[in-house]
Structures are given as structure tokens and as C-alpha cells.
N, C-alpha and C positions, 0 to 999 in steps of 0.2 A: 407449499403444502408440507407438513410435519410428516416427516418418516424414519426409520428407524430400531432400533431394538428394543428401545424404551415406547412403553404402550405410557399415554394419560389419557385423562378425560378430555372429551372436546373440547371444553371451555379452557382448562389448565395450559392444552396445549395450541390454542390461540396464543394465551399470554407465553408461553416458551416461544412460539414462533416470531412475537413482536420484538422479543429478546434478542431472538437470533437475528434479525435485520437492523436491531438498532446497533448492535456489535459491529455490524461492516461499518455503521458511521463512525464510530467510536474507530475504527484503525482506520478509516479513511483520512480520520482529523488528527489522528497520530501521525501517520506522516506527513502532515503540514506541518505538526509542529516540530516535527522533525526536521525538513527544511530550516523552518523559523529559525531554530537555534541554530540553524548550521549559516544561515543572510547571518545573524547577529556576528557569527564567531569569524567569520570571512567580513564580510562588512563593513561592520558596525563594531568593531574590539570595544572603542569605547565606551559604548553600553552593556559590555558584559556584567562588568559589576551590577546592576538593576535586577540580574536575572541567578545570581548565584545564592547557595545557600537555599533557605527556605524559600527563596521569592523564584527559584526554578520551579517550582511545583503550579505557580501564576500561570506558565503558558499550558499548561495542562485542563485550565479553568474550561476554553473554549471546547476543548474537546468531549467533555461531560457536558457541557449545554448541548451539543451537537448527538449525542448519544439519548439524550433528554426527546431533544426536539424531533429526533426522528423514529425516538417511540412512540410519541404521544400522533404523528402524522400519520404511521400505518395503524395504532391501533384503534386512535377515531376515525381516523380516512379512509383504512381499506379493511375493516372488521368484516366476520366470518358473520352473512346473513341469507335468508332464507333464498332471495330473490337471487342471490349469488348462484349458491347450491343450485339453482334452478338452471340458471343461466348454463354454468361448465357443466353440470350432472353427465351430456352426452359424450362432450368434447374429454373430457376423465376417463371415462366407460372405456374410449376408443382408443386413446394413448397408453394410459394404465391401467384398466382395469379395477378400477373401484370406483366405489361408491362415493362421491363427494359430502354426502348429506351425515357419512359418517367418519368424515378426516376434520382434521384441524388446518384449516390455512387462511392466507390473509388476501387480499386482493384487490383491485383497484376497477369500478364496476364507472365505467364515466358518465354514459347515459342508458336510459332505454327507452321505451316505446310504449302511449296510452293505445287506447281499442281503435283510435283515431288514426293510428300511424302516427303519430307527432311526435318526435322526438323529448325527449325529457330530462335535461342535465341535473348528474348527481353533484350538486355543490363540494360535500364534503369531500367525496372521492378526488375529486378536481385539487381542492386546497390540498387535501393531502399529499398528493402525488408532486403538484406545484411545491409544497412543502420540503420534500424530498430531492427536487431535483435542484431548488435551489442550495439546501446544502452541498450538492455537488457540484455546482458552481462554482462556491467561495472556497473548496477545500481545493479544488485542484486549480484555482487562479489562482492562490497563494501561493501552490507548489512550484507554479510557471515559475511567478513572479520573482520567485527565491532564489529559483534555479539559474535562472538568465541573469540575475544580478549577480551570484555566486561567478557563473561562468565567467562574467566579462572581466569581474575583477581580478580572477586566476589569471585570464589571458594577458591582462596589462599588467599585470606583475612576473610573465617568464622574462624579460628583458635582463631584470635584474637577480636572477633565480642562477643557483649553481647546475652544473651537472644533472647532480643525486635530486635534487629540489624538483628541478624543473621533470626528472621521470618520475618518479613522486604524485608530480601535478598533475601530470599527463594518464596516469592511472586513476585518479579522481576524475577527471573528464569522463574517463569511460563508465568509473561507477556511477556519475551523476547523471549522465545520459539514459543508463538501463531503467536507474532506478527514478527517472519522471519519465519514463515509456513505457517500462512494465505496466505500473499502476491504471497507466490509459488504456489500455487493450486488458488487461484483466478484472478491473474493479470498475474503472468511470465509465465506460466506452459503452459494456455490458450492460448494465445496469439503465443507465439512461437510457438507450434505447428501447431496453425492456420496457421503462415507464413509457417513455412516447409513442411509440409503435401502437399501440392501441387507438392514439387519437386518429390516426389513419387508416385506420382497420385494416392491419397489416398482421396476419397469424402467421408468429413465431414457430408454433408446436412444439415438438418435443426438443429444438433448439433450445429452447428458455434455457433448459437444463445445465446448461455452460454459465449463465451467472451464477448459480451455488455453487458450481463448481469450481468457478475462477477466483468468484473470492473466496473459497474456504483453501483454495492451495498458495493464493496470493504470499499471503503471512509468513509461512514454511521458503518460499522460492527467494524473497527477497534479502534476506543474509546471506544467503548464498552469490549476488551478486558483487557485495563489498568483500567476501572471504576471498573469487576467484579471480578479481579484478586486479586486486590490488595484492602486490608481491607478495608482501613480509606476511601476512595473513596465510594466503595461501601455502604458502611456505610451512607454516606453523600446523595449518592444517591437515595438510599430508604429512606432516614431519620430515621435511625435506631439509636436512643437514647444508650449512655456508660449507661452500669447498673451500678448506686451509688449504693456501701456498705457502711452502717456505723456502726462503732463498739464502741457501748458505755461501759465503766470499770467505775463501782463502786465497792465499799469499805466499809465492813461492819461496819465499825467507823459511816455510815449514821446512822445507827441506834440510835447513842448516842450522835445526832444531831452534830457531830465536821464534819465538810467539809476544805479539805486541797485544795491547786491547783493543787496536783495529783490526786483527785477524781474528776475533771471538765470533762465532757461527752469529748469524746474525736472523731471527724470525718476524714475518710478519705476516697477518692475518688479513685475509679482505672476504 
């Protein structure tokens, strides 16, 4: 449901609200293909060339389909209709306090009921929701996919890793790890359930409230995992100054005023 400081028209802000749920797809497929590029760049090296220059802009292609197709799912599949309005009118009253029949929202109605009792599946609703969740299928089997491939290949390359390398590496692990568990417990987890849970007639309530809320904070939280993960970031971020050592060597030849250019103060920095 549309809410806000900005007042539209019903109709308007339907189409804002189908906006605002195709946008979680649009960053859900973003960081897939963020992985993506990151399997290629660990990987795959030798396919980076395919993907530089103009032709980086290609892996971005799915993500706008994705953004596409899960407009076009909630705004045929779960549009703002009469029988709806009907349906939450009480369940609204009770939680929030308004009037449905005069909000903007979108919704997914799956079946209902002739005079008969008989049940009566709403096709579209169904497609649409199925629409939806299979996009969240492919975007975070991708991200597994990338992730565990990334990993394995990190781990079978510390053998031959220096020192500095292999803590390096060891700080990417931790980033890689947040950032394909974050996303499940904030965006996929959420979300999906919210679609499904209805097929079992499981009321949410005023719970729902945690998927707009996870992912509109998602986006904001996840830079902040590569900034405080990983050193040199972090570093930069706080503005946390390298402590100089310096190690001066003299030679008690000072004494009997002879100076060579092996006795010149000597500095070094770590």
C-alpha cells in the first residue's frame, strides 16, 4: 500500500506502487550481476576481455528484463480491484486505520468463493505471483552459484598466496559471506514468503511490514559490509592513519667523528 507525504491519485499511485516493487527486482538482479562479474573476474580471467568496454553494459541487459518483467507481473497480476478493496477493507480498518477503497496498493487475491462455497482460482493472481517468485529463484541461484564458485577458487589458490595475499583473501571470505546472506534474510527470504504464505492461509499481519522495510534499508546496509570487512577500506573510512616506524642504526665509529654511508639514519615505513 502507497504511503507517504506525497498525496496522488488512486490510479497514479497504483502505477508509482508497481514502480516501487519492480525496483526491488531491478537491485535484486543487480547483485547478481554483481557476483557475475566478480565468477568472471576470479574465474573466468580469460573471458574478461567479452565483457569490457562497451560490451560491460551486456550484463546489465538481464537486469532491465527483470525489472521489466516484474512490473508487468504485479501490475497485471496483483492490480488494485474492487473485489480486493472488499476482501482487506476490515483486515486495513483493524491494523491501520483506513479506508482501503481509498489507498493505492497492489495485491495478490489467489482465490475466492461462488454462493456455492466453491472455491474459485484467480489465474492471473497465481501467474503473477508464480511470475515473481520465479524471478527470485534465478537471481539468487545465480548468486549461490558465483559465490561457491568464487569461494572454492580462492581457497585452492591460499597454498600459493603470500602472507599480505592470502589476509587479503581471508577478508574477502568474510565480505562474500555477508554479502550472499545478507540479501537472503533481507530481500529473498522476506519477500517470498510474503508471496507464499497466502497459499496456506497463513496471516502475516502487521508483520508484512518488515519486507518494505528490509528491502528499502537493504541497498544503504550492503556497502557498508565491503567498507568494514575489508582493511584498507575501512581504514580510509575512519581515516585511520599507517603507523610509521622508523629505525635508525648507528655505529660507534660516531664517536671518533668518522661517518661512513653505512652509518646514514636509515627509514622505513610499514
Amino acid at each position: 500500500m502507497l504511503d507517504g507525504p506525497f498525496q496522488f491519485s488512486i490510479a497514479f499511485g497504483n502505477d508509482i506502487t508497481c514502480l516501487y516493487c519492480a525496483s526491488f527486482a531491478l537491485c535484486i538482479s543487480l547483485l547478481a550481476a554483481q557476483f557475475y562479474y566478480r565468477y568472471i573476474a576470479v574465474c573466468k580471467p580469460e573471458s574478461l576481455d567479452s565483457i569490457r568496454g562497451w560490451k560491460l553494459s551486456l550484463i546489465f541487459v538481464p537486469c532491465l528484463i527483470c525489472f521489466v518483467a516484474w512490473f508487468a507481473c504485479v501490475y497485471y497480476g496483483m492490480h488494485n480491484t474492487v473485489e480486493k478493496q472488499q476482501f482487506m477493507r476490515e483486515v486495513m480498518l483493524e491494523n491501520y486505520e483506513v479506508d482501503i477503497t481509498q489507498e493505492s496498493f497492489i495485491g495478490s487475491y489467489y482465490w475466492g468463493y461462488d454462493e456455492d462455497g466453491n472455491r474459485i482460482w484467480r489465474s492471473r493472481d497465481i501467474i503473477g505471483s508464480s511470475g515473481c517468485t520465479c524471478i527470485l529463484i534465478i537471481c539468487f541461484s545465480t548468486i549461490l552459484f558465483c559465490a561457491f564458485n568464487i569461494y572454492f577458487k580462492l581457497k585452492s589458490a591460499q597454498a600459493i598466496m603470500s602472507a599480505k595475499t592470502r589476509e587479503l583473501n581471508r577478508q574477502l571470505f568474510i565480505t562474500l559471506t555477508f554479502q550472499t546472506l545478507l540479501p537472503f534474510f533481507m530481500m529473498y527470504c522476506p519477500v517470498g514468503t510474503f508471496i507464499t504464505l497466502p497459499f496456506f492461509e497463513i496471516e502475516v499481519g502487521q508483520l508484512g511490514n518488515y519486507v518494505g522495510a528490509a528491502a528499502g534499508t537493504y541497498p544503504a546496509i550492503e556497502p557498508l559490509i565491503a567498507i568494514f570487512c575489508i582493511k584498507d577500506f575501512r581504514r580510509t573510512v575512519l581515516c585511520q592513519r599507517r603507523k610509521r616506524r622508523t629505525d635508525v642504526k648507528f655505529n660507534p665509529a660516531r664517536s671518533s667523528g668518522t661517518r661512513t654511508s653505512s652509518e646514514i639514519p636509515t627509514s622505513s615505513f610499514h
